[in-house]
PDB file with SEQRES, HELIX, SHEET and CRYST1 records, atoms N, CA, C and O in Angstrom:
SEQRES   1 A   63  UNK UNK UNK UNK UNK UNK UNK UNK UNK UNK UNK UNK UNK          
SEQRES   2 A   63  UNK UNK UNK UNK UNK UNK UNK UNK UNK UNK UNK UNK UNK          
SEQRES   3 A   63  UNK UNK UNK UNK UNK UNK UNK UNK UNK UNK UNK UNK UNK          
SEQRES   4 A   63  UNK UNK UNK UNK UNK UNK UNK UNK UNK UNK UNK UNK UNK          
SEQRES   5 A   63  UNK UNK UNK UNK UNK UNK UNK UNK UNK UNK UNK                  
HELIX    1 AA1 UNK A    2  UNK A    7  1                                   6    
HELIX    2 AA2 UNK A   21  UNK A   58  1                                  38    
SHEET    1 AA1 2 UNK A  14  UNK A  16  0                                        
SHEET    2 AA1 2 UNK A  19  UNK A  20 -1                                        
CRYST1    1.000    1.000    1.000  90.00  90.00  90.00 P 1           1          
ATOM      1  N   UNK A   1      26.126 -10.120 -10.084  1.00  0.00           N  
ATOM      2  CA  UNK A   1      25.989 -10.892  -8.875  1.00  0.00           C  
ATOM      3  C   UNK A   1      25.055 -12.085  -9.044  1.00  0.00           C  
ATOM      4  O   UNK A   1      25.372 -13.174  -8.565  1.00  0.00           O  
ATOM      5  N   UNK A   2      23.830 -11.901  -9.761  1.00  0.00           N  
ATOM      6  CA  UNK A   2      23.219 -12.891  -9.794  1.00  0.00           C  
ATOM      7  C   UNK A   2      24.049 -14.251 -10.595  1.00  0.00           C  
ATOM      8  O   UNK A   2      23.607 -15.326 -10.190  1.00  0.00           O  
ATOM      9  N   UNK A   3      24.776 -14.339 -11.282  1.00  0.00           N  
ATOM     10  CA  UNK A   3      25.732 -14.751 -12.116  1.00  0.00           C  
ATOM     11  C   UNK A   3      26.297 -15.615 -11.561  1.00  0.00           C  
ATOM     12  O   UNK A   3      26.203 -16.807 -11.850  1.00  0.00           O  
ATOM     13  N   UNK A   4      27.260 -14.937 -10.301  1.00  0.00           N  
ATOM     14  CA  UNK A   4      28.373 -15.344  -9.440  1.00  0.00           C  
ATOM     15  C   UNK A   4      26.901 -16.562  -8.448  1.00  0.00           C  
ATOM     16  O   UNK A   4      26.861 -17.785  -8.318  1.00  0.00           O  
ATOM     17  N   UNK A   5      26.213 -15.775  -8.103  1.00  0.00           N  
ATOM     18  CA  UNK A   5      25.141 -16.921  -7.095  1.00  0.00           C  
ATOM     19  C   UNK A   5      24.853 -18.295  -7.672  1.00  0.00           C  
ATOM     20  O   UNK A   5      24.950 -19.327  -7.007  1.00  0.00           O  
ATOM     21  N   UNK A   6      24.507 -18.249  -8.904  1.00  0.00           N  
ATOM     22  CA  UNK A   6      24.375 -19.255  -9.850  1.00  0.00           C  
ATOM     23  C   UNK A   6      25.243 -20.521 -10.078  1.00  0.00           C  
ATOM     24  O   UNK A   6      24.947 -21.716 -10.081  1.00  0.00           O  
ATOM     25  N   UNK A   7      26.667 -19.720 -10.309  1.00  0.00           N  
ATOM     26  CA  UNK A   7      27.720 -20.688 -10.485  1.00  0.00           C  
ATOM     27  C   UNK A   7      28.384 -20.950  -9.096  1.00  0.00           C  
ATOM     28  O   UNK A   7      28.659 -22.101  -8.756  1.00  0.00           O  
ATOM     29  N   UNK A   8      28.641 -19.867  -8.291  1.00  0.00           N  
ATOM     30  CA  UNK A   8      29.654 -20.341  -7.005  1.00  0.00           C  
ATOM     31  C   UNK A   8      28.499 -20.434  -5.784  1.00  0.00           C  
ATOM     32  O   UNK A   8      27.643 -19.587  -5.526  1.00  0.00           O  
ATOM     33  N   UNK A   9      28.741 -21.757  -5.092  1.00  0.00           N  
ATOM     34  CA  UNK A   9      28.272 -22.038  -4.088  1.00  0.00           C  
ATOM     35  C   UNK A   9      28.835 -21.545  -2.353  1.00  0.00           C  
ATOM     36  O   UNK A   9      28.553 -21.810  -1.184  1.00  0.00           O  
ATOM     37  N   UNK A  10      29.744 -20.717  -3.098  1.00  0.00           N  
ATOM     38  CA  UNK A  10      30.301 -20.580  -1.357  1.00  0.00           C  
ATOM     39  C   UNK A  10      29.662 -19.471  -0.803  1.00  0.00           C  
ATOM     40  O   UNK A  10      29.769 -19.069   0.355  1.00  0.00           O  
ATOM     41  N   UNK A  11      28.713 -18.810  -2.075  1.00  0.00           N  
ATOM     42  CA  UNK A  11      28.260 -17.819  -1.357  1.00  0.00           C  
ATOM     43  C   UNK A  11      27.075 -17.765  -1.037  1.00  0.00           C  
ATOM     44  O   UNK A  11      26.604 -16.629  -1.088  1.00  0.00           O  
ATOM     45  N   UNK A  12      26.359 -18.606  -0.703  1.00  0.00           N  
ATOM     46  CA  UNK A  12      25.067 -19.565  -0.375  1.00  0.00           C  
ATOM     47  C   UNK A  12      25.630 -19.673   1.323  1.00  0.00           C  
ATOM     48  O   UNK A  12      24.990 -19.738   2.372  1.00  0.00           O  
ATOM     49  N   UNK A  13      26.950 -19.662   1.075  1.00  0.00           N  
ATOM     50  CA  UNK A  13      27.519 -20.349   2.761  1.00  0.00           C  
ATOM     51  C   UNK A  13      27.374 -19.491   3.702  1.00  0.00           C  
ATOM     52  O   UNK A  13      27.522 -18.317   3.364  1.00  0.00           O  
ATOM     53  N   UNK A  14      27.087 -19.742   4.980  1.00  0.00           N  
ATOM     54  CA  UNK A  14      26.960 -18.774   6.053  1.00  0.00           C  
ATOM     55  C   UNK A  14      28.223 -18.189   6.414  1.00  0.00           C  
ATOM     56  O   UNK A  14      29.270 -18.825   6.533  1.00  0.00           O  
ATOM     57  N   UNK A  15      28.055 -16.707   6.617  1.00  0.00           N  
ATOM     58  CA  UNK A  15      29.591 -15.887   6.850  1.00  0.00           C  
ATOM     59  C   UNK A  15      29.214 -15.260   8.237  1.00  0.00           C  
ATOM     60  O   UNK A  15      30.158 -15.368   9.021  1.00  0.00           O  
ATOM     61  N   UNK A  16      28.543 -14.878   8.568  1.00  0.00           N  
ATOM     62  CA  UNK A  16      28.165 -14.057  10.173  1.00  0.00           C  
ATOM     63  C   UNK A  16      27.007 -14.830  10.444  1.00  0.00           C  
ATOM     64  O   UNK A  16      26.054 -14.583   9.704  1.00  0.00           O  
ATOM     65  N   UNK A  17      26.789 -15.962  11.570  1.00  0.00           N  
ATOM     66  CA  UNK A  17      25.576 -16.195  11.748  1.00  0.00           C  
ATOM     67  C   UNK A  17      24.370 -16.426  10.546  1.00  0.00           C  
ATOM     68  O   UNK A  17      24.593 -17.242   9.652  1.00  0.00           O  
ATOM     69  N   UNK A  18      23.490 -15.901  10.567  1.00  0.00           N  
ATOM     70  CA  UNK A  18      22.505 -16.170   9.460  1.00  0.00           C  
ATOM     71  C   UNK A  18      22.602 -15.485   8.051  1.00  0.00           C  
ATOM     72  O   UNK A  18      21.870 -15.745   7.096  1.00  0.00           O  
ATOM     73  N   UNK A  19      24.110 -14.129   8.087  1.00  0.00           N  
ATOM     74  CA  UNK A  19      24.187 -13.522   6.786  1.00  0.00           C  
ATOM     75  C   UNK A  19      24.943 -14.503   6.103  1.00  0.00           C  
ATOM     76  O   UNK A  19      25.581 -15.393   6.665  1.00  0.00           O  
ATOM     77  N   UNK A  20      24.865 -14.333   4.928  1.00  0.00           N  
ATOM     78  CA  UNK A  20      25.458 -15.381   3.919  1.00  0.00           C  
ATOM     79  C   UNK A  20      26.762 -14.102   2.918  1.00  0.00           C  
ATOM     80  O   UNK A  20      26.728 -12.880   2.770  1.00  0.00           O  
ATOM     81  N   UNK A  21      27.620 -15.025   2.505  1.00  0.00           N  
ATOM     82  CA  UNK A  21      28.656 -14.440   1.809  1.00  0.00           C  
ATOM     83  C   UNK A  21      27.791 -13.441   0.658  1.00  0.00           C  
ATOM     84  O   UNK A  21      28.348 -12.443   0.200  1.00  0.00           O  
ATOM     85  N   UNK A  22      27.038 -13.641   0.438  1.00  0.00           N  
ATOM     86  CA  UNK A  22      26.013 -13.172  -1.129  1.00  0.00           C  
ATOM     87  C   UNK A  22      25.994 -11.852  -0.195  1.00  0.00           C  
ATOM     88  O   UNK A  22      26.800 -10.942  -0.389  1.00  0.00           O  
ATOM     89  N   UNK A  23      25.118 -11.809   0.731  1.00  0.00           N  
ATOM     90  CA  UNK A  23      24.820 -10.663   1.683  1.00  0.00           C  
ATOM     91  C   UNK A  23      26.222  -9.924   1.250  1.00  0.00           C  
ATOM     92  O   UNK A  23      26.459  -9.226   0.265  1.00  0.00           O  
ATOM     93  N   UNK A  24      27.232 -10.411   2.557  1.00  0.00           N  
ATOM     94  CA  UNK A  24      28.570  -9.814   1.897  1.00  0.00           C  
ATOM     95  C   UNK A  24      29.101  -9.073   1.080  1.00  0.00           C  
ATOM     96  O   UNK A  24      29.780  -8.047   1.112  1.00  0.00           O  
ATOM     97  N   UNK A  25      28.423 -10.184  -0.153  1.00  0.00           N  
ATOM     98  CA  UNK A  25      29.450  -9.419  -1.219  1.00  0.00           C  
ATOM     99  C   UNK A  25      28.988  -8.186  -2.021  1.00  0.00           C  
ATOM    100  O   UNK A  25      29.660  -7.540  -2.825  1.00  0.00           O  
ATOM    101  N   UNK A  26      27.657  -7.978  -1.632  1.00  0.00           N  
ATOM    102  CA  UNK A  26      26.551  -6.959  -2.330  1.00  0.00           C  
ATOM    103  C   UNK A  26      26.818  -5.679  -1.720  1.00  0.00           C  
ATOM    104  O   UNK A  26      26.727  -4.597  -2.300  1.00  0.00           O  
ATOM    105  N   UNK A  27      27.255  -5.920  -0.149  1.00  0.00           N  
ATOM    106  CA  UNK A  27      27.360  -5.045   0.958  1.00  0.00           C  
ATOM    107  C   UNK A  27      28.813  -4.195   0.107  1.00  0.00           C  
ATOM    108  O   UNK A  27      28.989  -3.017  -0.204  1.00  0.00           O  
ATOM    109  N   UNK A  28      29.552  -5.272  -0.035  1.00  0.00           N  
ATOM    110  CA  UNK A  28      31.348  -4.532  -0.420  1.00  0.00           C  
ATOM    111  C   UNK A  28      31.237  -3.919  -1.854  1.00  0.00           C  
ATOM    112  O   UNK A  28      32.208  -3.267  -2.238  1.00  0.00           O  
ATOM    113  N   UNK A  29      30.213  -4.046  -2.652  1.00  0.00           N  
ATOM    114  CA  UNK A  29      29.777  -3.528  -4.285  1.00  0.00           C  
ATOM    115  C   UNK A  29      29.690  -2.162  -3.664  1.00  0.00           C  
ATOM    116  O   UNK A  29      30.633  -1.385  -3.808  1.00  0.00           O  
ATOM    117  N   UNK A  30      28.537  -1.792  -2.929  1.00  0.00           N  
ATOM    118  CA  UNK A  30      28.649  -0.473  -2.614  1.00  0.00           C  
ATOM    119  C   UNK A  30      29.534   0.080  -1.937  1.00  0.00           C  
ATOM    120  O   UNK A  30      29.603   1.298  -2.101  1.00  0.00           O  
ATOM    121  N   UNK A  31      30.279  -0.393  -1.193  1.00  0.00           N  
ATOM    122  CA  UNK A  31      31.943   0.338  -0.471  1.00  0.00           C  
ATOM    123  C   UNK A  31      32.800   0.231  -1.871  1.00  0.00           C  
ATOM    124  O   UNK A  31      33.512   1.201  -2.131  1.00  0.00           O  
ATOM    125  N   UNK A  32      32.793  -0.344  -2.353  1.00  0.00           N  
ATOM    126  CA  UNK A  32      33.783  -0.178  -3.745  1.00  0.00           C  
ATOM    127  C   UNK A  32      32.957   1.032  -4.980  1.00  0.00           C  
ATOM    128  O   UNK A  32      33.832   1.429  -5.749  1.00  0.00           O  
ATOM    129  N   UNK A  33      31.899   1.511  -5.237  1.00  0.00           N  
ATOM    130  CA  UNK A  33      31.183   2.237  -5.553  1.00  0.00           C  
ATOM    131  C   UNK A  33      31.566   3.629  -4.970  1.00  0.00           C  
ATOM    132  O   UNK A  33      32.215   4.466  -5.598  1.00  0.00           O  
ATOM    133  N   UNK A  34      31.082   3.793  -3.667  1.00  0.00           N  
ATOM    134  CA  UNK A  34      31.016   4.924  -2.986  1.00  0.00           C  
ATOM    135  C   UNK A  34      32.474   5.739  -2.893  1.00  0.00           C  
ATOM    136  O   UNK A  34      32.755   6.935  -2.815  1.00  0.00           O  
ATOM    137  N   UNK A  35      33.335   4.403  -2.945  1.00  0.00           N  
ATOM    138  CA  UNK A  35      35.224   4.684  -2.909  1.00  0.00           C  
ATOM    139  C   UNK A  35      35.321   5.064  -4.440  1.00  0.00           C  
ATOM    140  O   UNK A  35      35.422   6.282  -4.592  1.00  0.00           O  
ATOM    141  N   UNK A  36      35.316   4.377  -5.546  1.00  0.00           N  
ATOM    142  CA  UNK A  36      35.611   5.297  -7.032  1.00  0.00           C  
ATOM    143  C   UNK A  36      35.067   6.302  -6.952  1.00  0.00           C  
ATOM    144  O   UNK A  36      35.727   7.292  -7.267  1.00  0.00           O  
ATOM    145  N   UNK A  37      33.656   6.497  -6.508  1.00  0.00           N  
ATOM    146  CA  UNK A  37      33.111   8.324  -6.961  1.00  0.00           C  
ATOM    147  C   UNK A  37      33.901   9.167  -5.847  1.00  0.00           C  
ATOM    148  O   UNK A  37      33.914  10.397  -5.891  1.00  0.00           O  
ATOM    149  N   UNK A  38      34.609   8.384  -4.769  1.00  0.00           N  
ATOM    150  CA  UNK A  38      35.044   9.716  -4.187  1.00  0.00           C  
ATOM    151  C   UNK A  38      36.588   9.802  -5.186  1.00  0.00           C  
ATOM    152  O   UNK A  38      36.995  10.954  -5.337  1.00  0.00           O  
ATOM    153  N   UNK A  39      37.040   9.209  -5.539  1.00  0.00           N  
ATOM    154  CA  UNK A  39      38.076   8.589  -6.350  1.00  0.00           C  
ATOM    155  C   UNK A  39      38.119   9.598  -7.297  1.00  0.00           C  
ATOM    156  O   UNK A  39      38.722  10.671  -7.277  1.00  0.00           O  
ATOM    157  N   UNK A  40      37.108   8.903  -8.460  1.00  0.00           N  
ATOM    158  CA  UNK A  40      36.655   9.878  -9.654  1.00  0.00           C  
ATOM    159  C   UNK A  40      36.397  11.495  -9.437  1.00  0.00           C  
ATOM    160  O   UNK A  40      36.880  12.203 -10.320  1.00  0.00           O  
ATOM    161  N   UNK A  41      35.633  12.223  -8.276  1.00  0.00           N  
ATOM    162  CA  UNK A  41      35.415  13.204  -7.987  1.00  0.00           C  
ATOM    163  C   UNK A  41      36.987  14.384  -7.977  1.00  0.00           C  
ATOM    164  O   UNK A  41      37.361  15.372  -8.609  1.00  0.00           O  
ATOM    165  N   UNK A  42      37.535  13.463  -6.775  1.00  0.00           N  
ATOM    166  CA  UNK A  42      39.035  13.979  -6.580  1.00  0.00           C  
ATOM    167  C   UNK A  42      39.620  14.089  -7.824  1.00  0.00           C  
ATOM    168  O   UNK A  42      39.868  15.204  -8.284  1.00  0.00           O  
ATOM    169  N   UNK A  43      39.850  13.165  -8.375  1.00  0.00           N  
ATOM    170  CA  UNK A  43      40.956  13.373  -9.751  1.00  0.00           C  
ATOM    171  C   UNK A  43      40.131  14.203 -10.732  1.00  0.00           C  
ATOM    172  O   UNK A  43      40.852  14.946 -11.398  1.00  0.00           O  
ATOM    173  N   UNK A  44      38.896  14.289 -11.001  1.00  0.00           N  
ATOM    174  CA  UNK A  44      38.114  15.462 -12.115  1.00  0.00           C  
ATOM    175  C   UNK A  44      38.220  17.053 -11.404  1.00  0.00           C  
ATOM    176  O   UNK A  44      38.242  18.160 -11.942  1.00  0.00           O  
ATOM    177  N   UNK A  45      38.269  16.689 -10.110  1.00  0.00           N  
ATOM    178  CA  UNK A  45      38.706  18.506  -9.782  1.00  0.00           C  
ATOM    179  C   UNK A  45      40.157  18.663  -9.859  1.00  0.00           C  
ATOM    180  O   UNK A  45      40.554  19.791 -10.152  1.00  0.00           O  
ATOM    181  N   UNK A  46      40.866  17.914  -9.690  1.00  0.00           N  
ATOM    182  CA  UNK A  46      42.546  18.528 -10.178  1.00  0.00           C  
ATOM    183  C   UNK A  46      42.526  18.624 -11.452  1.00  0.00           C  
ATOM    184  O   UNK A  46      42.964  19.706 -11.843  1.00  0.00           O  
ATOM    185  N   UNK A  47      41.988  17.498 -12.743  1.00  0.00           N  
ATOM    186  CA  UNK A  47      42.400  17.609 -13.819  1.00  0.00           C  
ATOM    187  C   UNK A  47      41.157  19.110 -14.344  1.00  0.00           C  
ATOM    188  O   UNK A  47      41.212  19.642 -15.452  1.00  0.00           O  
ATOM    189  N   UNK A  48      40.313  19.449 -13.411  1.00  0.00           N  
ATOM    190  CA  UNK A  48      39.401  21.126 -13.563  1.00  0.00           C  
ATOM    191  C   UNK A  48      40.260  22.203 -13.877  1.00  0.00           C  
ATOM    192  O   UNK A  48      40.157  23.037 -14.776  1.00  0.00           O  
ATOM    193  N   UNK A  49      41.538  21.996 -12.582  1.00  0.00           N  
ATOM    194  CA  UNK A  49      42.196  22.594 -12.070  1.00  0.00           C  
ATOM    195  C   UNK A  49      43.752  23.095 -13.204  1.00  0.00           C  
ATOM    196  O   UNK A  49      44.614  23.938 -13.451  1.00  0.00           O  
ATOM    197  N   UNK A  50      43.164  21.782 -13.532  1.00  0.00           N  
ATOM    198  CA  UNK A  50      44.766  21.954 -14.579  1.00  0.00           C  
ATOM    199  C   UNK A  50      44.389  22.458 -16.099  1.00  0.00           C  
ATOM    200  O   UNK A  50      45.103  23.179 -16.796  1.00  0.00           O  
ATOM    201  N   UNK A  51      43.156  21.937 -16.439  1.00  0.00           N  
ATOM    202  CA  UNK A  51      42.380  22.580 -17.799  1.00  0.00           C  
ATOM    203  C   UNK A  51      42.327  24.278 -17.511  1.00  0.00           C  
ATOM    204  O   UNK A  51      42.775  25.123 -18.287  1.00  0.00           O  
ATOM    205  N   UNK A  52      41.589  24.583 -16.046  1.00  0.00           N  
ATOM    206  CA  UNK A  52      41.659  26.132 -16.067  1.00  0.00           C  
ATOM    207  C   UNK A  52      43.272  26.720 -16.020  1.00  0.00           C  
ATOM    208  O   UNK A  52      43.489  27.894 -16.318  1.00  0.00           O  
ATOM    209  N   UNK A  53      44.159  25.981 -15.699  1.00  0.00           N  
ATOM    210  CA  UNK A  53      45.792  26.846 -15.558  1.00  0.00           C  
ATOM    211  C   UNK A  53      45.764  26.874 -16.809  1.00  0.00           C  
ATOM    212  O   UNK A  53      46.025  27.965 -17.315  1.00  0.00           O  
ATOM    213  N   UNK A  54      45.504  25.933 -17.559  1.00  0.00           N  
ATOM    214  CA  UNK A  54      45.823  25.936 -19.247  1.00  0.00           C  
ATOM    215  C   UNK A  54      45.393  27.046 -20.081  1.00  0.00           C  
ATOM    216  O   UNK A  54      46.126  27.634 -20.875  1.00  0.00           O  
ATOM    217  N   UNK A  55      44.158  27.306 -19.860  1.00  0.00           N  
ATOM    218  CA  UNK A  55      42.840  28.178 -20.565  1.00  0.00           C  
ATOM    219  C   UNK A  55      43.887  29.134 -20.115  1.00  0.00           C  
ATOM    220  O   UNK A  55      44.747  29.379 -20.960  1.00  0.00           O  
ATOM    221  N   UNK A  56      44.043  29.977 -18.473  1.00  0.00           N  
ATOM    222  CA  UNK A  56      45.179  31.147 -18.346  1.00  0.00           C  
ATOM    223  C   UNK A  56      46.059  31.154 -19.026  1.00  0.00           C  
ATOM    224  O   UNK A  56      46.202  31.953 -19.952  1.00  0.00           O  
ATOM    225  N   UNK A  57      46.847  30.261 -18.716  1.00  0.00           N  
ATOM    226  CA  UNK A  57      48.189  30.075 -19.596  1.00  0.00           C  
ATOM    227  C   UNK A  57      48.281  30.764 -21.399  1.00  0.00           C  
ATOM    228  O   UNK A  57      49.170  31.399 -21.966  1.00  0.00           O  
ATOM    229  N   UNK A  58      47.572  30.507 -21.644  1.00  0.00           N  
ATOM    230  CA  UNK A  58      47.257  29.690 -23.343  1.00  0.00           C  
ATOM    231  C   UNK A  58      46.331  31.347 -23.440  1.00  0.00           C  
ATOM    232  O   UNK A  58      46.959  31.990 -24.281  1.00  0.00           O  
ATOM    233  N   UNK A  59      45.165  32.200 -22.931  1.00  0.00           N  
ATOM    234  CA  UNK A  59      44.900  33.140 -22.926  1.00  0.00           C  
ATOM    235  C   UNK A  59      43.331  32.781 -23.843  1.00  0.00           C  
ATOM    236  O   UNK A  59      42.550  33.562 -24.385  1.00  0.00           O  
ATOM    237  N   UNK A  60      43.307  31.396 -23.735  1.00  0.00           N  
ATOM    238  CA  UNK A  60      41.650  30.869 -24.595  1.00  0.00           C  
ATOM    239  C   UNK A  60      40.718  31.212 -23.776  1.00  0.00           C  
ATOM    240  O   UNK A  60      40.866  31.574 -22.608  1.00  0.00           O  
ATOM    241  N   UNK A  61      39.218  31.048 -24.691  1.00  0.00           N  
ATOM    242  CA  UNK A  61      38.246  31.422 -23.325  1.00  0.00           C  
ATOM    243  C   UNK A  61      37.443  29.774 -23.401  1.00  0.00           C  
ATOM    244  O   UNK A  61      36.591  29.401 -22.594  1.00  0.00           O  
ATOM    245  N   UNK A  62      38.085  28.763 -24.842  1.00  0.00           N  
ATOM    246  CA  UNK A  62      37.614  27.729 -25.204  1.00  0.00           C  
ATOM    247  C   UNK A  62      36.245  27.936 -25.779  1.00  0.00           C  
ATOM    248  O   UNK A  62      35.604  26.886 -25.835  1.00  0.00           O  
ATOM    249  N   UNK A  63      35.717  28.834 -26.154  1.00  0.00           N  
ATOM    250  CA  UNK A  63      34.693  29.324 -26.948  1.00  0.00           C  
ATOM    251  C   UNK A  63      34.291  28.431 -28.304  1.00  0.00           C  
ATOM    252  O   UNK A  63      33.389  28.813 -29.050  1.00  0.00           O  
TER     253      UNK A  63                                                      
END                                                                             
């Protein structure tokens, strides 16, 4: 982010009253954050889910 502030000026620009796009865009880093780990979470318990059918299946203890 500091990067993007540096080179692009639009986010210097006012977006709500006195917040600025920078505000903004720092705000949507963490909604895009908080959305993959629920993301990541979901898909590591099915693929849990599918390693333990396997281990049954297969009769390993993965030892």
């Amino acid at each position: 982010m500091p990067i993007l502030t540096s080179y692009f000026t639009v986010l210097n620009q006012p977006a709500i009253g006195a917040i600025s796009w920078a505000w903004v865009f720092a705000f949507a880093q963490f909604i895009m954050t908080w959305g993959l780990c629920i993301l990541y979470t979901k898909r590591a318990a099915r693929f849990d889910e599918l390693v333990e059918k396997i281990k049954r299946e297969t009769g390993g203890g993965g030892k």
